[in-house]
Backbone as CSV, one residue per row, in Angstrom:
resi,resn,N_x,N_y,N_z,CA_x,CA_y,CA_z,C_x,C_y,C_z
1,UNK,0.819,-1.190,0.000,0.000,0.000,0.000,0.865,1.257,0.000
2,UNK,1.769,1.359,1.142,2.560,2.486,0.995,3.719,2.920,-0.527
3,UNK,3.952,1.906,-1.241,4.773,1.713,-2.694,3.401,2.406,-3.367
4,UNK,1.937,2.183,-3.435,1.154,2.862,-4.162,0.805,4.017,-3.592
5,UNK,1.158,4.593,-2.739,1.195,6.002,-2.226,2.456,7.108,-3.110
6,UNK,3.712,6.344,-2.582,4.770,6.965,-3.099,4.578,7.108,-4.687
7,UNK,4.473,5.777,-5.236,4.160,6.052,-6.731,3.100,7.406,-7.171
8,UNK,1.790,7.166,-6.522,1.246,8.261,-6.487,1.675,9.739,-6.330
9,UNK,2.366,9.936,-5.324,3.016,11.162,-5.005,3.622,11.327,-6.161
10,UNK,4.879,10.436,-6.706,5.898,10.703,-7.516,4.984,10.937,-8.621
11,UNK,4.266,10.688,-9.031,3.661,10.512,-10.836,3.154,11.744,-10.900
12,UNK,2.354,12.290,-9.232,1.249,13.196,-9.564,2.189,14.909,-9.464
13,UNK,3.590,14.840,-8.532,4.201,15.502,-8.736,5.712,16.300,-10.027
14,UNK,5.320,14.244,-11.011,5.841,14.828,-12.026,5.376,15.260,-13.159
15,UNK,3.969,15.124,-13.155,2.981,15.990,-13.782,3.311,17.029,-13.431
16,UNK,2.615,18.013,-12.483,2.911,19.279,-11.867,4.169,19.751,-12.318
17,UNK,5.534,19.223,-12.629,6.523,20.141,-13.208,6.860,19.900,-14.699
18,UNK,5.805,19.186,-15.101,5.842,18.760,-16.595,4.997,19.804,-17.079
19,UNK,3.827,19.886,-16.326,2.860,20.923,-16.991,3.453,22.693,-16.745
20,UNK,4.238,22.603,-15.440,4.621,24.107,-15.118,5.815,24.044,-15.985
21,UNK,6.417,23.161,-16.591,7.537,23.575,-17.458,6.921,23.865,-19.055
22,UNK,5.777,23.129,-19.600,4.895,23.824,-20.533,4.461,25.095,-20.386
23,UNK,4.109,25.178,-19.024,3.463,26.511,-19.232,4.889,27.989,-19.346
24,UNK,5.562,26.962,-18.493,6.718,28.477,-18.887,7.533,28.625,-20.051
25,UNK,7.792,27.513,-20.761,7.764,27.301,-22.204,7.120,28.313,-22.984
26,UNK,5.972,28.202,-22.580,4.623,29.081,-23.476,5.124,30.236,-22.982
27,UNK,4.975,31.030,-21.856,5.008,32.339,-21.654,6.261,32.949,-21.913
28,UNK,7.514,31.840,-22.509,8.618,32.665,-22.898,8.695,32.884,-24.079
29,UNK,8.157,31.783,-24.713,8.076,32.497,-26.163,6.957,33.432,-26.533
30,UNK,5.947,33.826,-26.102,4.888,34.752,-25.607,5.964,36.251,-25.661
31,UNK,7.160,35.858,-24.431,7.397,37.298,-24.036,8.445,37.502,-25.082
32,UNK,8.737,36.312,-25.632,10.270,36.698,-26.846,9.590,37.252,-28.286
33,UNK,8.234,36.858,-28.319,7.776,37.013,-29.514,7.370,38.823,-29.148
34,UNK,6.617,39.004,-28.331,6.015,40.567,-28.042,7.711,41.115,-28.091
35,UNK,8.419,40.730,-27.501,9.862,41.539,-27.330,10.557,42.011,-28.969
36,UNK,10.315,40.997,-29.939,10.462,41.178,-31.260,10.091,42.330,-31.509
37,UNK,8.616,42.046,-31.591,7.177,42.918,-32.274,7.729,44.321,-32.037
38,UNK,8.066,44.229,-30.260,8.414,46.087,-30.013,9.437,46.671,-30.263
39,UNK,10.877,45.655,-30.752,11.655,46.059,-31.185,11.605,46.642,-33.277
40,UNK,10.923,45.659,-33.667,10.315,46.075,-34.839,9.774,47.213,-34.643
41,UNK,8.570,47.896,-34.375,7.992,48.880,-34.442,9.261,49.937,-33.406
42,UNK,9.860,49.787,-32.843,11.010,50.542,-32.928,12.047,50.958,-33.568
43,UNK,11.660,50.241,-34.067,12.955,50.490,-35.786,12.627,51.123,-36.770
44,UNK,11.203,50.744,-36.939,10.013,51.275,-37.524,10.053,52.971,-37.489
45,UNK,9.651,53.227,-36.409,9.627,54.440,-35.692,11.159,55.506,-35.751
46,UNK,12.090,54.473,-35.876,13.470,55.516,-35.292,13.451,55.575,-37.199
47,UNK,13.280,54.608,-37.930,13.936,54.785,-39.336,12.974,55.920,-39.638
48,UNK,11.787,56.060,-39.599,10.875,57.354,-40.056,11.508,58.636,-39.849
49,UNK,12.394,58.556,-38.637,12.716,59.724,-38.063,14.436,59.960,-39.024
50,UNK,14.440,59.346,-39.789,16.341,59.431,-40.284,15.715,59.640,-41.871
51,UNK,14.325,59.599,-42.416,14.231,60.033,-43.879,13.226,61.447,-43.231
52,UNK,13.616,62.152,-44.636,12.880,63.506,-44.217,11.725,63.523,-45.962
53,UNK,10.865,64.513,-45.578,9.910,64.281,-46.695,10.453,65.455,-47.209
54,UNK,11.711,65.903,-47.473,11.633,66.746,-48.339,12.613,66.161,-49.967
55,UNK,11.941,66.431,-51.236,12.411,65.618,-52.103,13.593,66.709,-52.919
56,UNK,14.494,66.088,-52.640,15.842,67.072,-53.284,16.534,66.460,-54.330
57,UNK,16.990,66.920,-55.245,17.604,66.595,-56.970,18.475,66.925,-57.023
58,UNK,19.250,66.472,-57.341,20.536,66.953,-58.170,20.913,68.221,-58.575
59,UNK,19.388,68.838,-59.337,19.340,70.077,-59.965,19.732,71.101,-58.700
60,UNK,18.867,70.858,-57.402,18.999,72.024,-56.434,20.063,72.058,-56.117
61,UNK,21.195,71.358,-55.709,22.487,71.352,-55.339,22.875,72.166,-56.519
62,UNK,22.617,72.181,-57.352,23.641,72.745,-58.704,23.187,74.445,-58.712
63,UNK,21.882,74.479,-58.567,21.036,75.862,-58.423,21.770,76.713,-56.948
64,UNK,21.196,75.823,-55.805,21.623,76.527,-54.687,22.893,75.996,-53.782
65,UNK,23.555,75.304,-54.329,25.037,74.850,-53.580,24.946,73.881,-52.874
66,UNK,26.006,73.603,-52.254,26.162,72.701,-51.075,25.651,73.129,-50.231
67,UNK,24.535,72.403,-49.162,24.618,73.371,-48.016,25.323,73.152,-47.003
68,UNK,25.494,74.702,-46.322,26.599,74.687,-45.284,25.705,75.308,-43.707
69,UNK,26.393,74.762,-42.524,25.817,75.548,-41.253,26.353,76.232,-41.011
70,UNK,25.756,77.516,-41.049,26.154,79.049,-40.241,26.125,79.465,-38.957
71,UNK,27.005,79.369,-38.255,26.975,79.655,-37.072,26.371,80.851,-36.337
């Protein structure tokens, strides 16, 4: 009787870290995948900020120069 106790214990407690190791499985790739996503839309965001909407040619450099900063 007591060998079907222990067995019990042992089986029902290696469930319990079989399933809590699924579940943390799941919530890390959960947090690696969102961790992506926000690094994307951060890149997203910083590259918007390094093009400018203004459309410049060849021609204007030739018209109005190089430009320079004036102190």
């Amino acid at each position: 009787m007591e060998i079907l106790i222990v067995l019990f214990i042992f089986m029902s407690s290696s469930a319990y870290l079989l399933t809590s190791e699924i579940k943390t499985r799941g919530l890390w790739l959960a947090t690696l995948k969102s961790q992506v996503e926000q690094t994307q839309q951060l890149n997203t965001a910083r590259l918007a900020h390094t093009q400018d909407d203004v459309d410049q040619r060849w021609e204007d450099i030739a018209v109005f120069g190089i430009p320079t900063i004036t102190p």
